[in-house]
N, C-alpha and C positions, 0 to 999 in steps of 0.2 A: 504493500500500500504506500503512496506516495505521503510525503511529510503535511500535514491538513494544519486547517488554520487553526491558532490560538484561540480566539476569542470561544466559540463554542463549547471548544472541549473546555478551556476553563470555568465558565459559565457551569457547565456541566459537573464537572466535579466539586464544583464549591457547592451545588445541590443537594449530590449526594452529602457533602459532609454535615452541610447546615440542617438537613432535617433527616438524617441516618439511612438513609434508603436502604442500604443492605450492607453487609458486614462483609471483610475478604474471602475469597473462597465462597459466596454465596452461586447458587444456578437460578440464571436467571432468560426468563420466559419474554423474549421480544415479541409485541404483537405487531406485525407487517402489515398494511395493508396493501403497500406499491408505491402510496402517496408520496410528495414530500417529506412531509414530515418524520413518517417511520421510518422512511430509505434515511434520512439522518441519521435518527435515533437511533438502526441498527451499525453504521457505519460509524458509529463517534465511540460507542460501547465497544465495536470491536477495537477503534484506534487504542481505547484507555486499557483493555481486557490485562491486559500486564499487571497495568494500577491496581486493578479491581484484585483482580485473580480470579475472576470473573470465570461461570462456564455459561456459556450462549446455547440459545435453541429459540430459531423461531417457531413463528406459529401463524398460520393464516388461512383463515375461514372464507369458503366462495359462499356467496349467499345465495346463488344463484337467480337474482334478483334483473340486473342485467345482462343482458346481449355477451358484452365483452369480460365479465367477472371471469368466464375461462381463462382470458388471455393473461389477466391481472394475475391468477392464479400461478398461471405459469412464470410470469416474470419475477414473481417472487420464488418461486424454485432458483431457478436461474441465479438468484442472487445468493440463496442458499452455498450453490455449487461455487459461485465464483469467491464467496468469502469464506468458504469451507466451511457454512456452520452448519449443522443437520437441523430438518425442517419437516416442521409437521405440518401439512397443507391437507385440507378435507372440503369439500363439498357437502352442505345438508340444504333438504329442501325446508327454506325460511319459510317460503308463501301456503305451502300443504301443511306443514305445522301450525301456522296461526291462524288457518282458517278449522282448523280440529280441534284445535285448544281454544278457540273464541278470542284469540287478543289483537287488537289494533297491529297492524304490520312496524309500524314504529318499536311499540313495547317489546313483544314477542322478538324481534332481528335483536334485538338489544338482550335480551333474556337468554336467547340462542348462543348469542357471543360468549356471551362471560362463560356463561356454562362449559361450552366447547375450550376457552383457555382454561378456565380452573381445574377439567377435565386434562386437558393437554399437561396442564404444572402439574399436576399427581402423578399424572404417569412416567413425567422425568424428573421427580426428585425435585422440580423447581420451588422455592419460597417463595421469589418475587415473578409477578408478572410485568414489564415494561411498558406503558403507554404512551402512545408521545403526540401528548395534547400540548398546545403550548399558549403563551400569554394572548396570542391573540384569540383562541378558544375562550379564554377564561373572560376576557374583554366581551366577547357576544353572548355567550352564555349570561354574563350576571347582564346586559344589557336585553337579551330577550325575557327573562326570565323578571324585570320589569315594566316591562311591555305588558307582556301576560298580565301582571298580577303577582308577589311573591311576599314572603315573610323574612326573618334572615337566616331562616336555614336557604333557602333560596338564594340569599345575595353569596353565600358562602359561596355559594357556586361548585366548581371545580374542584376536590382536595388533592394535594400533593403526593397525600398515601392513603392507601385504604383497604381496611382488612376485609378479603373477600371471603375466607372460609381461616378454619382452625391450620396455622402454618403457612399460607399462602396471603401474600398482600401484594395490590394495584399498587403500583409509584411510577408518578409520572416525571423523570427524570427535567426533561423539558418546560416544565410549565409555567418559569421566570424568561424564558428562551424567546423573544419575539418571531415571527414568519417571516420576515426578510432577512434576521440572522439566518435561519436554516436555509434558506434559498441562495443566501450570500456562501454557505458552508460548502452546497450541493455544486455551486458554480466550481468555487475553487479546489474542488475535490473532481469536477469530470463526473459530476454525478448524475444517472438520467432517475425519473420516475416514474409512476404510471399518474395520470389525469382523469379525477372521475367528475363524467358529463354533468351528474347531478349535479356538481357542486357549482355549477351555472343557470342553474332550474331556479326562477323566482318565483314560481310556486311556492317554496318551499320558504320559513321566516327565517330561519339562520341565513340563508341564503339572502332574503331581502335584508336583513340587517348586516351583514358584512359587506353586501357592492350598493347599498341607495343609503340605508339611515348613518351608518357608521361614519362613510364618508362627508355626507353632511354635518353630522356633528362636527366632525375635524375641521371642514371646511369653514361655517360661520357662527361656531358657539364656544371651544376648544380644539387648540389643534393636539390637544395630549388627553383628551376625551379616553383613549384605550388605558392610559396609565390609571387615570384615577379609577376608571370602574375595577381595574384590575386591586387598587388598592381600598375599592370599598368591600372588596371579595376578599381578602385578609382581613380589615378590620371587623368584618360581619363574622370571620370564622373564630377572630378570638373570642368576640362576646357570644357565638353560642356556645361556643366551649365551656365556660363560665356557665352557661343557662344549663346546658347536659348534667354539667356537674350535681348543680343543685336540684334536676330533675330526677336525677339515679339516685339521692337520695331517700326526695319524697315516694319513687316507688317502690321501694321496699317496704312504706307504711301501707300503702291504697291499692295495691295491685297483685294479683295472683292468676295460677293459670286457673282454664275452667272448670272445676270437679265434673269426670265424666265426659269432657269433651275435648280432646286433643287439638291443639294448635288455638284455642279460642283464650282468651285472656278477659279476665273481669278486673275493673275498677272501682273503688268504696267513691261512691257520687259527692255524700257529704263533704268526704276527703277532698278530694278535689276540688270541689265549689271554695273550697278556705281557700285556697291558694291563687297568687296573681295569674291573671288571664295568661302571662305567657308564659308560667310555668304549667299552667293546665295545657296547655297546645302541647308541651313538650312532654307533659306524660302522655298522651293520646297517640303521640306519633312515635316514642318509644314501645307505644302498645303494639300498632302498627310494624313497626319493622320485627316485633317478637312473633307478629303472627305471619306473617309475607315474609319474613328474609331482608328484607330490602325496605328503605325508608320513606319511598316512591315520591312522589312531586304533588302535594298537594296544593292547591292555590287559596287565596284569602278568604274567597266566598265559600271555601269547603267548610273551612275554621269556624263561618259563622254559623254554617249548617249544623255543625257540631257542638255549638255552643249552645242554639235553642234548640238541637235535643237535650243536652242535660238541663236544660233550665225550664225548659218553658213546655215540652211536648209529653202525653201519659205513658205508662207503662205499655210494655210492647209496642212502640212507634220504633220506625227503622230508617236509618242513612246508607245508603249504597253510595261508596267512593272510588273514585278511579284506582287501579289497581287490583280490584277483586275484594275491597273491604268493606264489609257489614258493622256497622254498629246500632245493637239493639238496645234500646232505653229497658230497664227494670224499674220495680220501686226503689230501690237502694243502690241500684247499680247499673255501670254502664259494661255490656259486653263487645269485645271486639275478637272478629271473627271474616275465618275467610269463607270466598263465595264460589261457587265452580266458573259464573262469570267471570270476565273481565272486563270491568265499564271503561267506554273511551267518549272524552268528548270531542266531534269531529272537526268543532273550530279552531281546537289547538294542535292537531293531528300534522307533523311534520314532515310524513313520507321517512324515507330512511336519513334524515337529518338529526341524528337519535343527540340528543344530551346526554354529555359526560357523567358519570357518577364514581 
């Protein structure tokens, strides 16, 4: 490999060291997609792989979605053979599973993935899985997730790390890393990629907000518009941090699972009603990811839907949430439980423009 530029790789490693990403000697699980960004992320990891001690394997899902995802497929082989690193590439039909399963083609592609890496890190020994989201991701993300409607788990946006299963953790080595750095890396490195069509589809709102809002804002409101949303996504992750904290406490008073029925979780009502409105959200939503896996995206009007069930609606009244979550009103309690649905609402429906989590 030719000598690659500084800026990057140092960038890069000062990531790993400031928030730990993985340890020497870790195996670590590259997710490829062809794009930009991951043909970096794989190329700067093998530059440091010495540093690290690093052992590589990627990993790359066809979703069989479009036309040409074959070919992507194969270019990420390709890149496999040429940096010598072994590669696990698989095809699964996304669109026949989420119309089986009942989930939004956005949700489900997104469910598919993770499963398929975390599936992939088990089977080689890997800890960490590699993502390579980066600051410009994190800039759209808390800026559509505005747009939408959001709370500050929302504004958090993007996380740096994140543990996907028992042993295995998401780190996006990238995510302080701007898109014209990686583009600037790709140059001076001879580096090609693969180009996915969608990502010029303005259908689609990520899409409308990275080539019309974004640059408008830059244009005549801020021209560092990306910096600051990026650093309202830090300071929004410190202070949920802070709320988590104080929320794991109060659930060990008010919450249990559900005698008798697996996977459902109850809450003591009275409990909860004591406590400030935003620490009620946050036991709800920690109820939430105990019974789904996953902490999913709810927006502001779902919160209020949830508030005037516990306050205001009778016993047996029921909230259906996107994600597949039931919450049933009792006299004394709120239960939360999943559903064999999965609600999607179609105004917010992305197409495969899926949000990082």
């Amino acid at each position: 490999m030719a000598a690659a530029p500084e800026g990057l790789l140092a960038r890069l490693q000062a990531a790993v060291a400031a928030h730990r990403l993985w340890t020497p000697q870790a195996r670590v699980l590259v997710a490829v997609s062809g794009g930009a960004d991951s043909v970096a992320l794989l190329h700067a990891l093998l530059a440091l792989q010495g540093v690290f001690r690093l052992s590589l394997r990627i990993a790359h899902l066809d979703h069989g979605l479009r036309p040409e995802s074959a070919d992507d497929a194969e270019f990420v082989r390709e890149l496999g053979r040429r940096f010598r690193i072994p590669s696990t590439v698989e095809r699964h039909p996304v669109g026949a599973r989420c119309a089986r399963e009942g989930w939004s083609l956005e949700d489900g592609a997104r469910r598919i993935r993770y499963q398929f890496l975390l599936e992939a890190a088990r089977r080689h020994s890997a800890s960490r899985i590699a993502l390579a989201h980066t600051a410009d991701d994190q800039a759209e993300t808390v800026l559509m997730r505005l747009v939408r409607g959001t709370g500050l788990m929302g504004l958090s946006a993007i996380p740096v790390s994140r543990r996907l299963a028992d042993g295995v953790t998401v780190v996006r080595p990238l995510l302080e890393v701007w898109r014209r750095e990686v583009l600037a890396y790709l140059r001076g490195e001879g580096l090609t990629h693969r180009e996915d069509a969608t990502n010029a589809d303005h259908r689609f709102m990520r899409n409308r907000i990275r080539h019309e809002l974004l640059p408008l804002l830059e244009r005549d409101y801020n021209p560092n518009i990306k910096g600051a949303l990026t650093q309202l996504a830090e300071a929004s992750r410190w202070d949920y941090a802070y709320l988590q904290e104080a929320a794991e406490r109060q659930w060990r008073r008010m919450a249990k699972a559900r005698a008798g029925a697996p996977g459902a979780v109850t809450i003591a009502l009275a409990a909860l009603r004591r406590q400030p409105r935003a620490l009620q959200r946050q036991v709800v939503h920690e109820a939430i990811r105990r019974v789904r896996g996953e902490a999913g995206r709810l927006e502001f009007r779902h919160w209020l839907e949830v508030e005037r069930l516990c306050r205001a609606c009778p016993a047996g009244a029921c909230l259906d949430l996107p994600g597949g979550i039931r919450l049933r009103r009792e006299v004394a309690r709120l239960v939360v439980e999943g559903t064999l649905r999965i609600t999607d609402d179609s105004r917010y429906t992305d197409g495969l423009m899926m949000e990082p989590q």
